[in-house]
Residue, then its C-alpha position, 0 to 999 in steps of 0.5 A: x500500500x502506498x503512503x501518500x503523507x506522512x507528519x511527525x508528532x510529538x513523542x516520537x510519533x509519526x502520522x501516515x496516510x495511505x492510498x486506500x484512506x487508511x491513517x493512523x499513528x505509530x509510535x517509533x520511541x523503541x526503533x529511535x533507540x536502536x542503531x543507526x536510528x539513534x541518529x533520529x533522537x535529535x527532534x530536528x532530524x525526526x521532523x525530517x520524515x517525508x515519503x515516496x510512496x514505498x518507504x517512510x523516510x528521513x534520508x536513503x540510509x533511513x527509512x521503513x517500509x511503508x508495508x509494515x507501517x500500513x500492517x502495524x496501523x491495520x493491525x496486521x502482520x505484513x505477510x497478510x497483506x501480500x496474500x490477499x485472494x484472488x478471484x477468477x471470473x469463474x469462481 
């Protein structure tokens, strides 16, 4: 699913829209604790979020898949949402 906004919040927080009109807010405090998103802990770097459709991002090094975000929203695992049915003419 494609995101087409995204916004940082307070707390560590981000809100994401999708295609389909789905939104909702995640909250990152436990991923800006690890590795190479420590770098997001500066509130001015986390305000840097933006999207291109496929990934949540704040720079080419940085960034989440879209899908799991949409998944965590939908509360849903993302595996789910790649093995949606598929419906034949005849079915």
């Amino acid at each position: 699913m494609k995101a087409t906004d995204v916004k940082a919040l307070e707390g560590y927080k981000i809100k994401v829209v999708f295609e389909d009109g789905a939104s909702g807010i995640v909250e990152l405090f436990d991923l800006v604790q690890k590795g190479i998103f420590r770098h997001l802990l500066d509130q001015s770097e986390f305000q840097k979020v933006y999207t291109d459709g496929t990934s949540i991002a704040w720079s080419d090094e940085l960034e989440i898949d879209a899908d799991n975000i949409y998944a965590e929203i939908m509360n849903t695992e993302p595996a789910q949402l790649l093995h949606k049915p598929v419906y034949h003419a005849a079915d």
